[in-house]
ZADREN-576049 format. One line per field, with one value per residue (C-alpha): residue in three letters; chain; x, y, z. Coordinates in steps of 0.25 Angstrom, whole numbers. Example, Ala and Ser with C-alpha at 12.3 -4.5 7.8 and 13.67 -1.06 7.14 Angstrom:
// ZADREN-576049
code [ALA, SER]
unit [A, A]
xx [49, 55]
yy [-18, -4]
zz [31, 29]
***
This chain:
// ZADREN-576049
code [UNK, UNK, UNK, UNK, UNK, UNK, UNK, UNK, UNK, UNK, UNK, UNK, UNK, UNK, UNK, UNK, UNK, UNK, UNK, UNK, UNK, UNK, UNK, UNK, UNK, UNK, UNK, UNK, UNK, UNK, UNK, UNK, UNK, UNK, UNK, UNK, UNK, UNK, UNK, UNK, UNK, UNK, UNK, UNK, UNK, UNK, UNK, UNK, UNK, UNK, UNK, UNK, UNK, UNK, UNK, UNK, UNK, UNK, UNK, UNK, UNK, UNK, UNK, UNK, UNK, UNK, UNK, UNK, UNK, UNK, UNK, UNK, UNK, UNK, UNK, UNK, UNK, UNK, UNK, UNK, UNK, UNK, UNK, UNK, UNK, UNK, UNK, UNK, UNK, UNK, UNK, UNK, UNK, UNK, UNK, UNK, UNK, UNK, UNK, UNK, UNK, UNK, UNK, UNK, UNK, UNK, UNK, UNK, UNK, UNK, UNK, UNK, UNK, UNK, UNK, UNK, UNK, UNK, UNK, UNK, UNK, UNK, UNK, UNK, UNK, UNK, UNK, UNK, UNK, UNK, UNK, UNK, UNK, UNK, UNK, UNK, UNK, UNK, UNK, UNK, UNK, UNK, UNK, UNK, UNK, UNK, UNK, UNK, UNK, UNK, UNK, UNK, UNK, UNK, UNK, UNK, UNK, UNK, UNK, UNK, UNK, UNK, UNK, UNK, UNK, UNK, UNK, UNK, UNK, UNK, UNK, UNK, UNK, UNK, UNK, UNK, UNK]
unit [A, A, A, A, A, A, A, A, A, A, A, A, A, A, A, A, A, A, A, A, A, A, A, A, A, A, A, A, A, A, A, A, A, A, A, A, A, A, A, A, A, A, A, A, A, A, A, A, A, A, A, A, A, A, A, A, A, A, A, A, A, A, A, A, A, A, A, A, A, A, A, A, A, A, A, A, A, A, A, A, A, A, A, A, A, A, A, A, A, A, A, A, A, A, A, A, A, A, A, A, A, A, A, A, A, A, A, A, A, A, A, A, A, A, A, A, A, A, A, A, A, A, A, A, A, A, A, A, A, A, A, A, A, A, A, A, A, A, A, A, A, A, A, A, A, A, A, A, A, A, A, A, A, A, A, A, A, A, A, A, A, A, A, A, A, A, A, A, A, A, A, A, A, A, A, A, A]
xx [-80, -79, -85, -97, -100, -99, -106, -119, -120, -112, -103, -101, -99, -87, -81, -82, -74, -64, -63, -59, -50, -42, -41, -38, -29, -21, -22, -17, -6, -2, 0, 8, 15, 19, 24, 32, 38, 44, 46, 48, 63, 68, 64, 72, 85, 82, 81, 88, 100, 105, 109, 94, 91, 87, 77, 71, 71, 63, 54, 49, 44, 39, 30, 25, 23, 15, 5, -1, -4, -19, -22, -21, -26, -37, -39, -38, -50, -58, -57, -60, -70, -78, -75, -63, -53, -47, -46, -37, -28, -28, -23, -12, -7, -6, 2, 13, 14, 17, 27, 34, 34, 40, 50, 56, 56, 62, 71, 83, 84, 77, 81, 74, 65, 60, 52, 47, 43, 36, 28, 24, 18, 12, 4, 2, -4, -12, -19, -21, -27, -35, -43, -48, -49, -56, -66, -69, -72, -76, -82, -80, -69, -66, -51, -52, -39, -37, -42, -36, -23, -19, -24, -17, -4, -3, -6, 4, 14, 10, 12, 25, 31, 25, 31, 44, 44, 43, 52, 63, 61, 60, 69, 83, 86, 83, 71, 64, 62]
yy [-30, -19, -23, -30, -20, -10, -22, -19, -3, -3, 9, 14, 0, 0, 13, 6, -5, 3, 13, -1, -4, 7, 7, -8, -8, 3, -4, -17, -11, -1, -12, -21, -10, -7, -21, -23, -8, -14, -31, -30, -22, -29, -43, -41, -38, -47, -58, -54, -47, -34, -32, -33, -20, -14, -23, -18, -5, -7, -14, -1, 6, -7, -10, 4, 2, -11, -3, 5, -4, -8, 7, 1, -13, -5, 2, -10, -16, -6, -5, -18, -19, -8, -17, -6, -16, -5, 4, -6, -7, 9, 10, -1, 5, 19, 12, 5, 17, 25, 14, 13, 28, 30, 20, 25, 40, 35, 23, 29, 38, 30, 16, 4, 14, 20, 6, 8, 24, 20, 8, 17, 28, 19, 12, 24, 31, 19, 18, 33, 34, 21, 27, 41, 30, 22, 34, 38, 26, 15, 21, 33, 29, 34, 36, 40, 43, 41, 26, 22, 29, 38, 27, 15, 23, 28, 14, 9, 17, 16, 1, 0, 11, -3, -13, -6, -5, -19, -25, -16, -23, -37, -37, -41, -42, -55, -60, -69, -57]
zz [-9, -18, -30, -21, -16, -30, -36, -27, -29, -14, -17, -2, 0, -9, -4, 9, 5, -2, 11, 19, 9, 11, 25, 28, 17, 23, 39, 32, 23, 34, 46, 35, 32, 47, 49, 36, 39, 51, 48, 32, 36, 44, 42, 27, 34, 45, 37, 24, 29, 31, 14, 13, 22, 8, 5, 19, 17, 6, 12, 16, 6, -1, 11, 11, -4, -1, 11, 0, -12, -4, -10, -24, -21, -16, -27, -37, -28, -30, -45, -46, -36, -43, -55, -64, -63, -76, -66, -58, -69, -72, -59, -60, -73, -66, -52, -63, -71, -60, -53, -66, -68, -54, -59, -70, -63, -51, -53, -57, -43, -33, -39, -30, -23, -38, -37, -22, -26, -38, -32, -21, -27, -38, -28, -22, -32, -37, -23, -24, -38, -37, -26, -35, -45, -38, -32, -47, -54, -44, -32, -21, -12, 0, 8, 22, 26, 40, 40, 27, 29, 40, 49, 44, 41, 55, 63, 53, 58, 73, 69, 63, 73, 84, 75, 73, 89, 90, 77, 85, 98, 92, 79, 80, 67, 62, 54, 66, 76]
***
């Protein structure tokens, strides 16, 4: 849609798009994120067993990892919908550089959470980069805060806090419930 709408001189068009982008992104990843917060946990020690209960803990901050990476497929549409897929890969080069940076710096005091820290902020910062990125070089973007992030986060939570209201009712401790 992007690069439709660049393609016919519709600028306003795109920053449209790209506004809409942000903001569904962050409804879809912040409602999967509330239900996985709550099921992913204890569905692996439900159904795994009890010496698994690591695995469920980090579930956690993996699943928090995964409802940010829309901010840098977001960003990677837009370069390529504005038709500077090198700036797509300038930006993948900076994300690995930074996780294995990260890494290096943190693995030998932080050991299996070095890898979760390091994904984390590089996806992070990718997103975050890719949008002034993005602004200089393909076309004006625009972030409105409240509907692409305090919005989506705080329903999130009004969600999981329900859900974790309700797996506490229901679960007993096996897979099935």
């Amino acid at each position: 849609a992007i690069s439709e709408a660049l393609s016919n001189g519709r600028r306003m068009l795109s920053q449209y798009y790209s506004v809409q982008s942000y903001k569904w992104g962050a409804i879809a990843s912040a409602v999967l994120a509330a239900i996985l917060l709550v099921i992913a946990p204890k569905f692996i020690v439900s159904s795994s067993g009890e010496e698994f209960r690591r695995a469920a803990i980090y579930a956690i901050p993996l699943t928090i990892f995964g409802s940010i990476q829309f901010l840098g497929w977001l960003g990677d549409a837009v370069f390529l919908g504005a038709n500077k897929p090198f700036l797509r890969l300038v930006m993948v080069v900076c994300e690995q550089t930074i996780r294995i940076s990260l890494m290096i710096i943190l693995l030998e005091r932080f050991q299996i959470f070095a890898l979760l820290i390091a994904y984390f902020v590089g996806i992070l910062a990718r997103g975050i980069i890719s949008y002034f990125v993005a602004h200089k070089y393909c076309f004006p973007q625009r972030f409105y805060v409240w509907q692409s992030a305090v919005a989506p986060v705080a329903a999130a939570l009004a969600y999981y806090v329900f859900l974790d209201f309700m797996a506490k009712l229901i679960w007993q401790g096996d897979e099935i419930t």
